[in-house]
C-alpha positions as CSV (number, residue, x, y, z in Angstrom):
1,X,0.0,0.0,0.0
2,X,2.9,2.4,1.0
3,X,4.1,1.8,-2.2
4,X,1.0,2.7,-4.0
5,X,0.8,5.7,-2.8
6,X,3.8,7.2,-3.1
7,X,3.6,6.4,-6.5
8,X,0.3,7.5,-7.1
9,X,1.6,11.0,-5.2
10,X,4.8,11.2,-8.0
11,X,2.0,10.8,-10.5
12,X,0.0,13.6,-9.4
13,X,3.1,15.6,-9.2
14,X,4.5,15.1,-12.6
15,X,1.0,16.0,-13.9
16,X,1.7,19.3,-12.6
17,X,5.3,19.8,-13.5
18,X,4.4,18.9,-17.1
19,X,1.5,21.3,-16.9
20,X,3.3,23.8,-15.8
21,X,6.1,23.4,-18.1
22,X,3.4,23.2,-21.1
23,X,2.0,26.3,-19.7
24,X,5.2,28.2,-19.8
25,X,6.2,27.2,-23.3
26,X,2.8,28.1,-24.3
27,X,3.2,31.5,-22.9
28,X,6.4,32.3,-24.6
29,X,4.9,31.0,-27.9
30,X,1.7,32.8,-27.6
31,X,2.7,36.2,-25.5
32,X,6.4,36.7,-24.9
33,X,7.8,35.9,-28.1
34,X,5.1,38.4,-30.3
35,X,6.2,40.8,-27.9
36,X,9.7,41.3,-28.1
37,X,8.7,40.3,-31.7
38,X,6.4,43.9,-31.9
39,X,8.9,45.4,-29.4
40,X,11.5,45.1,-31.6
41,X,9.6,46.7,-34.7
42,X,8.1,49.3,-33.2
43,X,12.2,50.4,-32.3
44,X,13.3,50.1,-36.2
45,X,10.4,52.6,-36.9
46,X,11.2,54.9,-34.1
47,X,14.9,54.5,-35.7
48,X,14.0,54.8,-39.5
49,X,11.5,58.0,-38.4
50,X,14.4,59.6,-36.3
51,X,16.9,58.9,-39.5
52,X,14.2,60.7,-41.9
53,X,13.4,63.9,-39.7
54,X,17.5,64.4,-39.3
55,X,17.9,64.3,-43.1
56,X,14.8,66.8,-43.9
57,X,15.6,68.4,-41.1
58,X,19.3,68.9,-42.4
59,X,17.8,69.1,-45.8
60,X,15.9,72.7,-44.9
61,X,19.3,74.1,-43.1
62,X,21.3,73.2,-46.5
63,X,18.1,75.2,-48.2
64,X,18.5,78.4,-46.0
């Protein structure tokens, strides 16, 4: 009976170490990962926008 238990105890914990690990790799596929994903895209804009105002920017002073 001891025996049993113990074993039926490890099964019950697995179950909730595998769902837990299912849960986080879920997360990262479904959350973390699209949102460094975005993060990351939204930074190249900010970058690309920055470039363009410099150059019109030093466009107008070449103008003047």
């Amino acid at each position: 009976m001891p025996g049993t238990l113990w074993w039926s105890l490890m099964l019950v914990l697995f179950f909730f170490w595998a769902y837990g690990f299912v849960s986080f790799v879920l997360d990262l596929k479904n959350t973390i990962i699209p949102g460094v994903i975005q993060y990351r895209r939204g930074r190249r804009r900010q970058k690309a926008q920055q470039q363009r105002d410099e150059e019109r920017e030093e466009k107008e002073r070449q103008l003047y």
